[in-house]
N, C-alpha and C positions, 0 to 999 in steps of 0.2 A: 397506388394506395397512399406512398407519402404525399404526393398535393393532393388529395382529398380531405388526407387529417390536419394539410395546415390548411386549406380552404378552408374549414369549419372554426379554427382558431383564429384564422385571421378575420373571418366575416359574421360568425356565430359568438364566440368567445370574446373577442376582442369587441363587436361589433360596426366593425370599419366598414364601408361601403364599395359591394364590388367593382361598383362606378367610379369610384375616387383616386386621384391618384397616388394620394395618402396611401388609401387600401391597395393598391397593387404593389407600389413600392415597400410596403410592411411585410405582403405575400412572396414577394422575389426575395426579400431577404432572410425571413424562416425556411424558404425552401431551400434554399440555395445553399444556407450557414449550416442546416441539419448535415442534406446531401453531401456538402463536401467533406464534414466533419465526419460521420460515418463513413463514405471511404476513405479518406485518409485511416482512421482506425481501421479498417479492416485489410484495406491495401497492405498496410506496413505487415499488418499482421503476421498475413498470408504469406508474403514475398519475407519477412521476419525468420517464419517459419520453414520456407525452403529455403534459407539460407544454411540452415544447420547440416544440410545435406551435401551444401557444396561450399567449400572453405571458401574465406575472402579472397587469398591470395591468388587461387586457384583461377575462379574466378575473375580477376582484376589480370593476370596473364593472358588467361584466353583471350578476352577482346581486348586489351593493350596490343595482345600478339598481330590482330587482323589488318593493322591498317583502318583502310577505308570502309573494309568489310564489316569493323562492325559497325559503322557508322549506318551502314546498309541495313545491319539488321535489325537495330535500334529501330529506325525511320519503316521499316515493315511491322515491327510489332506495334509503333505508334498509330501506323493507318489503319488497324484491325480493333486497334482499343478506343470503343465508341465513349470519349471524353470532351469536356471542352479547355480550356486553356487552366483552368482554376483548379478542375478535377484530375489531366495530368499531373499534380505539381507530386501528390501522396507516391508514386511510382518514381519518378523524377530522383525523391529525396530515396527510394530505397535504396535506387541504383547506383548514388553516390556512398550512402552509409555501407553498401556489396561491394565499396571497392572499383567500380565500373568509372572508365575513364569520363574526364569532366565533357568532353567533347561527343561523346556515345551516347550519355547522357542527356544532354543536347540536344541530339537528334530526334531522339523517343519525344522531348518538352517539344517540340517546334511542329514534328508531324503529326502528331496523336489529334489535336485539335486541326490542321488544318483539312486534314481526312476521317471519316467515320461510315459508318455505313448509311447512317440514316442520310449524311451530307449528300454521301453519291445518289444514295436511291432516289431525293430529291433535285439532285442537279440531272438525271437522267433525265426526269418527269419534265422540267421547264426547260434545258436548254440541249436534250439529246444526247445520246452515246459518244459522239466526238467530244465533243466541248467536256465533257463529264471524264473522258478517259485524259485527254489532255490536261485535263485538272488535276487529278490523282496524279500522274508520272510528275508536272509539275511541282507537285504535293509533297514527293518523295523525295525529288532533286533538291527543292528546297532545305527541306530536314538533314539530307546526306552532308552538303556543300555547305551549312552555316554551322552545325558539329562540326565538321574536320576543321573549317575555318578558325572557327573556337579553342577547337584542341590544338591546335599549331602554335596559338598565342600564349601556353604554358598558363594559364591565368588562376589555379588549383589555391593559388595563395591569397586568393580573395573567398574562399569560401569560408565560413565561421567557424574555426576551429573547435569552441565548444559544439557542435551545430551536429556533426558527424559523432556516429558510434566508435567508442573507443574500446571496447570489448575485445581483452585480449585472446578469446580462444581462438578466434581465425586465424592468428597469425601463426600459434602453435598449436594447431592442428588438434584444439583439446576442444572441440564441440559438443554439444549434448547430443546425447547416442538415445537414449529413452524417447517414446513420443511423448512425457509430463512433460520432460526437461526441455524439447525442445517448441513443443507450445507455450512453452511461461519463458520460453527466448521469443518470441512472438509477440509475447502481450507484451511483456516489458518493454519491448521497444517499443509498439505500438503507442502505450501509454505513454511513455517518454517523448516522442515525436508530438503527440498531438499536446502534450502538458507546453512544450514548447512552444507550438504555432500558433494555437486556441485564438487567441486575441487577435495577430494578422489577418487569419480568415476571417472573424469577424468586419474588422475594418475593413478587408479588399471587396467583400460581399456587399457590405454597406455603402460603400463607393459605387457598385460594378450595380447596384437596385438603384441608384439613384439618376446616375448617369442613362440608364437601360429608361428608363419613363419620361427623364427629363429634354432629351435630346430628339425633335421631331423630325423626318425621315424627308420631308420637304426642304429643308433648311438645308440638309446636307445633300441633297440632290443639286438643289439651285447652288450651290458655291460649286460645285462639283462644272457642272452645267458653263461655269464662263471663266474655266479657266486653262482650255485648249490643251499646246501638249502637254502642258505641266500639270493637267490631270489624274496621271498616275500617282505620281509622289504626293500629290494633294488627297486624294483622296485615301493613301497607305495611310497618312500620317492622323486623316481625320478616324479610320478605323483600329488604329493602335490602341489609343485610352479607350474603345468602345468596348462591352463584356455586354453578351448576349450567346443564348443558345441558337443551334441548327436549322432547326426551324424558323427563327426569326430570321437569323443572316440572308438565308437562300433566296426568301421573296424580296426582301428590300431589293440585292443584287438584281433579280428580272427585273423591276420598276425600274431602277437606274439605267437597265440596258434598251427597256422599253421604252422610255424618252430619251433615247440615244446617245447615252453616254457609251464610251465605245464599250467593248468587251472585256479588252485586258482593263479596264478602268476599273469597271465593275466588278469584278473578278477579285483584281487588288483590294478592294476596299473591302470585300469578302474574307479575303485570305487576313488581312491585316485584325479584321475585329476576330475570327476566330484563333491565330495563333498569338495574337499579344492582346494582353489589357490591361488596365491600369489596378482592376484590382487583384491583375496576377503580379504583378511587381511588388505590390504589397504584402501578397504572403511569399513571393522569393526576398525580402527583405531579413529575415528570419534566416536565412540559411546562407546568405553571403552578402559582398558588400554593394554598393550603389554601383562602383565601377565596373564590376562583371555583371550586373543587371542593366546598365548602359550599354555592355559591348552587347551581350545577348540582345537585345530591340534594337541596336543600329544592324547589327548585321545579318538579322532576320527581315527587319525594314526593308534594306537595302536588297535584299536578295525577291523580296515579292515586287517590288519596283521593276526590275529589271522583270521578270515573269509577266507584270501587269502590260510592260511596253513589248511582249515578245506575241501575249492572245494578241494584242492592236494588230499586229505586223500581221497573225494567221489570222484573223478574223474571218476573212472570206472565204480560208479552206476552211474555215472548220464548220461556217455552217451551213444547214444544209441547205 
């Protein structure tokens, strides 16, 4: 329903040409900037709102408590929540403002986008049940292994201290008991997140339309294409800045693998455009500094790298 009513405003209203790439890149941008914009406000909302049922501290214990486990559980509720890198971020920021360790957090921002469901159903479709299940576990360890790596480095001190909710009832246990009182804890945060970000989303989405129309899928095949082992890394590094949806990534990846670029290549350069992009760095600019938004894409980078040269190594078990 929503791309039908920006279709009509981008090509009707506005009058832009479906053909043009003016007009597309105008289309990716109203959709995209609504879309994120509306879940971030309702995300916050929602997760706002069952907050008031379970204290910060409480909360912030539990998965402090678990170790690696919650890193675990983070990275499973991330591969069930059908988002991409841009649309994780509204969740991301709850689970920081609930208290939830920096590194748990982490896990949820890094898997949520590299797994979804529509990903899998389409990675089943083109490259089979192996490769598809070996993506997902991969998917997971990913998310587990760059969280805990994250949380180990104490780095809490780079997030924007205005940035987080400083709302003293969690701490003293005075939450809103009413269901008015604790929906208007809901919007008010709600409101307050998004009065924050408004503009970064803007910006990372206008980045992430431009780059997404400008960038031809030939170009980055053929560099890809001559530069042997150093393939992986080249191509993680070329799918980092990239921002595109599920649908898009999945086909490029077969092209790449169908003119023979090996698998874990392909795969990387998958994994790398859905869990990082340049216009998600944009809107985590908003909520901490440049140097924890460095460690977070080196060492998500680095962990699909190693993933990309691990399919090369299984390539022959896994297909069929």
């Amino acid at each position: 329903m929503l791309q039908l009513i920006i279709d009509g405003l981008t090509y009707k209203v506005f009058g832009m040409d479906p053909a043009s790439r003016g007009g597309a890149i105008l289309n990716f941008f109203l959709y995209d900037s609504i879309k994120i914009l509306l879940l971030l406000f309702v995300m916050i909302f929602v997760i706002g709102f069952l907050r008031t049922f379970l204290p910060q501290h409480k909360l912030k214990a539990w998965l402090a408590g678990k170790g690696i486990f919650g890193n675990i559980a983070a990275s499973v509720f991330g591969a069930v929540t059908p988002f991409c890198s841009c649309s994780s971020i509204p969740i991301f920021i709850s689970f920081l403002n609930a208290g939830v360790p920096l590194g748990v957090s982490f896990s949820f921002l890094v898997t949520s986008p590299i797994i979804n469901e529509y990903l899998v159903v389409l990675m089943l479709g083109y490259f089979g049940w192996k490769i598809a299940l070996a993506y997902v576990i991969s998917g997971l360890l990913i998310g587990v292994m760059s969280g805990a790596i994250i949380g180990s480095m104490k780095l809490e001190r780079y997030i924007v201290k205005d940035f987080l909710s400083t709302d003293p009832s969690f701490d003293n246990e005075i939450s809103p008991r009413t269901i008015k009182g604790r929906l208007s804890f809901g919007l008010n945060e709600a409101v307050s997140v998004v009065k924050k970000i408004w503009a970064w989303v803007l910006i990372g989405v206008g980045m992430g339309a431009f780059i997404h129309n400008y960038v031809p899928q030939e170009a980055i095949q053929s560099i890809i294409s001559k530069t042997g082992i150093f393939s992986v890394p080249l191509a993680t590094l070329l799918g980092v800045p990239m921002y595109g949806s599920c649908a898009a990534i999945v086909p490029i990846a077969v092209v790449l693998f169908q003119k023979g670029i090996p698998l874990g290549t392909a795969l990387a350069f998958m994994m790398a455009t859905a869990a990082l992009s340049l216009p998600e760095a944009v809107m985590l600019r908003r909520a901490m500094t440049l140097k924890l938004i460095a460690v977070f894409f080196g060492v998500t980078t680095a962990a699909i790298i190693v993933t990309g040269y691990l399919f090369n190594m299984l390539q022959n078990a896994l297909m069929p």
